[in-house]
C-alpha positions as CSV (number, residue, x, y, z in Angstrom):
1,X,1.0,-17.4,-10.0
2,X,-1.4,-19.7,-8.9
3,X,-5.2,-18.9,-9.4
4,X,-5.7,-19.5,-5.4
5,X,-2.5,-17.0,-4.9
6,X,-4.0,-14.6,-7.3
7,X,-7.5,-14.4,-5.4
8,X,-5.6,-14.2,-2.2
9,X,-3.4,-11.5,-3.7
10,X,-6.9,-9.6,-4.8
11,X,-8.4,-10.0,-0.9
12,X,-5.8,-8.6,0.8
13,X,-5.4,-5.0,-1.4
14,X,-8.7,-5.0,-1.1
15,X,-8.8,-5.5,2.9
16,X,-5.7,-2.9,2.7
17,X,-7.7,-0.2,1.0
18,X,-10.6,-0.8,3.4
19,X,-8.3,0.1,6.1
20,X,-6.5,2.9,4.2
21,X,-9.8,4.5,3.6
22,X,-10.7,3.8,7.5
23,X,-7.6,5.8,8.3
24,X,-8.8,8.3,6.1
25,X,-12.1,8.3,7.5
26,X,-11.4,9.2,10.8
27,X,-9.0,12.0,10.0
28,X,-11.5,13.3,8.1
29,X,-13.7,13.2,11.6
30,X,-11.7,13.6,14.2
31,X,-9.3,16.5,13.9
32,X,-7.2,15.7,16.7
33,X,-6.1,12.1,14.5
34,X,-5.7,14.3,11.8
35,X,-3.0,16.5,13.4
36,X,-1.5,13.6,14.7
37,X,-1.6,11.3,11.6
38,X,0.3,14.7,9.6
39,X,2.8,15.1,12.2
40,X,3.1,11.7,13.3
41,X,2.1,9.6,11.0
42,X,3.6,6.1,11.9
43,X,2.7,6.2,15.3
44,X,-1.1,7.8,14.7
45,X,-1.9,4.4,12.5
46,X,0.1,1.6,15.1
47,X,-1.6,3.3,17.8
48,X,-5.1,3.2,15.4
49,X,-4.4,-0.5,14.8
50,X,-2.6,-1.9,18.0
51,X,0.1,-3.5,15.7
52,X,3.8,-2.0,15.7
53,X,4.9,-1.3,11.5
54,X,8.0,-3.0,10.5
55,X,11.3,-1.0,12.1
56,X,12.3,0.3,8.7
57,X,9.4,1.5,7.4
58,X,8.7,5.3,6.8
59,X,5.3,6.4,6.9
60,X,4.2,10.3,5.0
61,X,1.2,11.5,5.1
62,X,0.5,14.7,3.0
63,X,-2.7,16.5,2.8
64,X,-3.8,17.6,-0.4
65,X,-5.4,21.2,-1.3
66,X,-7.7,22.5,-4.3
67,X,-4.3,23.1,-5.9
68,X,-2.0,20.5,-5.3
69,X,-2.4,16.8,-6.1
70,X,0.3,14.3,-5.2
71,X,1.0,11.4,-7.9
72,X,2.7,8.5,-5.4
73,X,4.8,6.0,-7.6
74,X,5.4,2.3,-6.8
75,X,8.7,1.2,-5.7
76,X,11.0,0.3,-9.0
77,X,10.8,-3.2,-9.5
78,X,13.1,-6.0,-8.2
79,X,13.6,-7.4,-11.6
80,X,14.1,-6.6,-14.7
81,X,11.3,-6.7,-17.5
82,X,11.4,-8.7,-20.3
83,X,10.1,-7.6,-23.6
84,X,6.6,-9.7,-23.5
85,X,6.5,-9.2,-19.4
86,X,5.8,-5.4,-20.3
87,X,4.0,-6.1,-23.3
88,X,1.7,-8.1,-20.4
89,X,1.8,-4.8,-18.0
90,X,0.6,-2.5,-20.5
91,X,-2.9,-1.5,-19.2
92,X,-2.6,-3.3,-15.8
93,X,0.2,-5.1,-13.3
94,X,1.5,-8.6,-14.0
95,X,4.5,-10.0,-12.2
96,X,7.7,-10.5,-14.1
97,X,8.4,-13.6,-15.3
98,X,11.9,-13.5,-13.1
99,X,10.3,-13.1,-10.0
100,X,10.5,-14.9,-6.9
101,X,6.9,-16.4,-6.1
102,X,5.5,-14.0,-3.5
103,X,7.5,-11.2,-4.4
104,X,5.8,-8.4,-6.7
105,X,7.6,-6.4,-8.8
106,X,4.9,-4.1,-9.1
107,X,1.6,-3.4,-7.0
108,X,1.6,-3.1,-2.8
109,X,3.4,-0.8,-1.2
110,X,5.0,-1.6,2.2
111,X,1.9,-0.2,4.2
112,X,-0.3,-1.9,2.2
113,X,1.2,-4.9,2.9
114,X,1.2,-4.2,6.5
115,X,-2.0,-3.6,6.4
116,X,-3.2,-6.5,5.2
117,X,-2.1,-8.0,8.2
118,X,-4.3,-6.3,10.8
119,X,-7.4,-6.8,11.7
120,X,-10.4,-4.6,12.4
């Protein structure tokens, strides 16, 4: 992965948790979005952006209490691991030697990826 890549990479998780924690934000705010982001989620945030998600994509949202916390894991990767690609993971995310260039086998999840394309 090239250094430019890499930066590139860094911006747009970081633009895609901006607008994660806008979402967020206004539920927290506006009670009406909240209902309709929990019961609707995938149309609550296309309607919030102006940008239709991908066909395919599934959207939960969940809404945790004092009680319950929800651990969300990444999607298995693509490829398989070698031996020193998961000596590189351990403590952080590195793609795998085996991958594509532009694929991750770890790291953004579909929103997130979506997300970095919108614009506020």
């Amino acid at each position: 992965m090239s250094l430019t890549h890499g930066r590139q990479e860094m911006m747009d998780q970081q633009s895609a948790r901006k607008k994660t924690a806008a979402i967020i934000g206004k539920a927290l705010q506006d009670d009406g979005y909240r209902e309709e982001l929990l019961a609707n989620p995938k149309n609550a945030i296309q309607q919030e952006f102006g940008k239709e998600l991908p066909l395919g994509l599934e959207v939960r949202v969940v809404e945790e209490s004092a009680n319950v916390v929800y651990l969300v894991l990444p999607p298995k990767p693509v490829v398989e691991l070698s031996d020193t690609d998961l000596e590189a993971v351990a403590g952080g995310v590195a793609v795998a030697s085996g991958a594509r260039p532009g694929t991750r086998a770890t790291g953004c999840y579909p929103l997130d990826e979506w997300l970095t394309t919108v614009k506020m």
